[in-house]
N, C-alpha and C positions, 0 to 999 in steps of 0.2 A: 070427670077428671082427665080423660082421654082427650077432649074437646077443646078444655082449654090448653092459652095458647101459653107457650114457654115462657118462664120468666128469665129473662134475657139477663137477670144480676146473678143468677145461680152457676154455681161451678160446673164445669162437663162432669158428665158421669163417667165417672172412672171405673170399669170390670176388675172386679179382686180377685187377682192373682192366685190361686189354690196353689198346692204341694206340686210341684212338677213329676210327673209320671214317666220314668224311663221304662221303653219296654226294649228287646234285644237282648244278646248275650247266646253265651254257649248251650244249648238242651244241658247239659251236664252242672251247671252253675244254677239254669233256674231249675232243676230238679233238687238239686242240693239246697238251695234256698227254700223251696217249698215244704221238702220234709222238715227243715229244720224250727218254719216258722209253725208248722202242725204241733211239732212237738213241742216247743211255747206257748204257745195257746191252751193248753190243754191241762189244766195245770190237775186234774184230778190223778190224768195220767201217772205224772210225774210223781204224785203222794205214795199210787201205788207200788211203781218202781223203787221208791225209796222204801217202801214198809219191806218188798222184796228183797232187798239190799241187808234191812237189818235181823230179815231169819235168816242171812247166815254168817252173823257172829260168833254164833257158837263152833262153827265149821273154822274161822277165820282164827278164835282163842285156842285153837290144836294148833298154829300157829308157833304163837306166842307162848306155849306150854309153862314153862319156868319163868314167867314173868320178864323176859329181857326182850328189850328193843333194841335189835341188829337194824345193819345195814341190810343187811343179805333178810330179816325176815321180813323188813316193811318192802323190800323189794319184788317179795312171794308174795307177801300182801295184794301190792298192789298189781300183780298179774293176778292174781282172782277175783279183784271186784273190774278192774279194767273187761275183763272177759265173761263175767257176769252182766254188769251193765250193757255190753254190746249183744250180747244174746237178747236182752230186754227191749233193748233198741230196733235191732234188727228185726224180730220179730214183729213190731211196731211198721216200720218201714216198707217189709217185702213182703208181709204174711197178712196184713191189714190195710191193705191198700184198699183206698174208698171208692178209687176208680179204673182198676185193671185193666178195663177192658178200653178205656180214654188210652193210658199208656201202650196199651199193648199194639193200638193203632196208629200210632205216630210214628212220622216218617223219621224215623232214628235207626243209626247202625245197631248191631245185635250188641246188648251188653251193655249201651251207652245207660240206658235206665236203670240196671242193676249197679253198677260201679257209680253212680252218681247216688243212689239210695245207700249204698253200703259205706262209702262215704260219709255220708249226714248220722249213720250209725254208729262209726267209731269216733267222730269226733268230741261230742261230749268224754268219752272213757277215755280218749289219747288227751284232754284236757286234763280232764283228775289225776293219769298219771301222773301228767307233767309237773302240777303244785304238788304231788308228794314227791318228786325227780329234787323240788328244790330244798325241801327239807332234806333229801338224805343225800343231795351233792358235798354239801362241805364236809361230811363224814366218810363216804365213800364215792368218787366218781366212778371204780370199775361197779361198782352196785347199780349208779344211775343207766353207764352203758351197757348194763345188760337187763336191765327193769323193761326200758323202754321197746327194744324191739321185739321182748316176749311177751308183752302187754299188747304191741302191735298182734304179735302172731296168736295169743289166746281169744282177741277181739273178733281175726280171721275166721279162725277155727269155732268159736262158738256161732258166728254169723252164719257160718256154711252149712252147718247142724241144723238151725232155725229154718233155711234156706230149700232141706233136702230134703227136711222129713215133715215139718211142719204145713198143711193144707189153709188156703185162704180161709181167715175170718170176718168175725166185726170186730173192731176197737173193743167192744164192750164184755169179751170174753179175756184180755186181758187177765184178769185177776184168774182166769179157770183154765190157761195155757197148760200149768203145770198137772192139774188133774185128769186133763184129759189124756196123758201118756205117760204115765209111771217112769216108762223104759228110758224116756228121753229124758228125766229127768235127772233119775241116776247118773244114767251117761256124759251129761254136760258136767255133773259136779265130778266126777271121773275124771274127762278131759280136765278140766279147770285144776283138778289138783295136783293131777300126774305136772301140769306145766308151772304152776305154782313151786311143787318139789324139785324138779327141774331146774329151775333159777335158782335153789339154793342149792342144790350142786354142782350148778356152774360157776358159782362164785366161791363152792369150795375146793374146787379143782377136779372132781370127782368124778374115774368115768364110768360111774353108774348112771349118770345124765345121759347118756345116751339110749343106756336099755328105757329110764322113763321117758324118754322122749316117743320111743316107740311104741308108745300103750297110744296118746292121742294120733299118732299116726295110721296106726295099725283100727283104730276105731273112726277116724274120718274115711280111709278107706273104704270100710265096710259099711259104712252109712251111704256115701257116694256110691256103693255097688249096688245097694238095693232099697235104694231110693227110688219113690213113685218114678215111673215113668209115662211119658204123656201117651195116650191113645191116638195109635196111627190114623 
C-alpha cells in the first residue's frame, strides 16, 4: 500500500485539529486550577464530605432550637458549615498533597503554594455561602453583610487548625481524619460555634460578641504556639 502510487483524484489529507492546549499563567492560577480539578474528579471524595456535613445536623438544629427561621440564624448557619467544609477542604489540599515533595521544589516565592491551595479551599464554602447570601438578602441585608466576612474568617481559622496540627497523609485516610485526634476535633467544632454564636450577636447588637470572639482567638493562638515545628 506504501508502493503504490497516489491517486491523484483524492482530497489532501487534512491533520485534525485536537483541543488546543494552552500552557502559561501565574504558579498561583495553575495551583488553584489543579486543586480544584482534583477535587472534581474524585467524586467518592466529595460523597464523603457531604455524609460529614450531615453528622452535624444535630449540632446545626441547636440552632434552630424553636423552630424559627431568622435572618440572624441561617446567618450562624451558614458560618458553621462555610467553616466546616473548609476544614474538610483544606485538609484535602495541604495535608494530602500527593506530591510534596514536587511542590516543595519549585522555584516559587514562600507562600505562593500555600495561598494558592488555601485558595481552592475556600472557594467551594465562600460559594455555598453565597446562594444562602441570596436567599436571606431580601429579608436582611445587615445579616448578609455580616454572614459573609465571618464565613470568610471561620473558613481562615478552620484552614489554619488543619494547617498547624494536622501531619501529611493519603487521600485515603480522609474518612479516619477525625479519629485519629479526639482533641482536634472538639476544638474545631468549639471554634466553629463560638463564631457561629458570634454572628448572632453581632447582629444583635450584643457586646458579649466580643468575649466570644476571643474563645477562637485565644485557641488559634495556642494551637499556632505549639504547633509541630520543623527539625532544624
Amino acid at each position: 500500500m506504501e508502493a503504490a502510487p497516489a491517486d491523484p483524484t483524492a482530497a489532501p489529507h487534512v491533520p485534525r485539529r485536537g483541543r488546543a492546549v494552552r500552557f502559561g499563567g501565574s504558579a498561583t492560577a495553575v495551583l488553584f486550577g489543579k486543586e480544584l480539578k482534583l477535587l472534581g474528579r474524585d467524586p467518592e471524595l466529595i460523597s464523603q464530605i457531604g455524609q460529614q456535613l450531615v453528622f452535624m445536623v444535630p449540632i446545626l438544629a441547636l440552632i434552630f432550637t424553636d423552630g424559627q427561621v431568622t435572618p440572624a440564624r441561617l446567618a450562624a448557619a451558614g458560618v458553621f458549615l462555610a467553616g466546616a467544609l473548609s476544614s474538610s477542604l483544606a485538609w484535602l489540599v495541604l495535608c494530602a498533597e500527593d506530591a510534596p515533595d514536587l511542590i516543595a521544589a519549585a522555584p516559587l516565592r514562600p507562600g505562593v503554594a500555600i495561598r494558592a491551595k488555601l485558595a481552592a479551599a475556600l472557594t467551594p464554602p465562600l460559594l455555598m455561602v453565597s446562594v444562602l447570601a441570596l436567599v436571606v438578602l431580601p429579608k436582611s441585608p445587615v445579616a448578609v453583610a455580616v454572614m459573609l466576612p465571618m464565613a470568610l474568617v471561620a473558613g481562615l481559622a478552620s484552614a489554619a487548625m488543619q494547617a498547624w496540627t494536622q501531619p501529611p497523609a493519603r487521600r485515603s485516610a480522609f474518612r479516619k481524619r477525625y479519629r485519629s485526634s479526639l482533641l482536634m476535633a472538639v476544638g474545631e467544632f468549639v471554634l466553629l460555634g463560638s463564631l457561629a454564636g458570634a454572628t448572632r450577636l453581632l447582629l444583635a447588637g450584643s457586646w458579649w460578641t466580643l468575649a466570644v470572639l476571643a474563645v477562637p482567638a485565644l485557641m488559634l493562638a495556642g494551637v499556632w504556639w505549639f504547633r509541630p515545628k520543623p527539625a532544624e
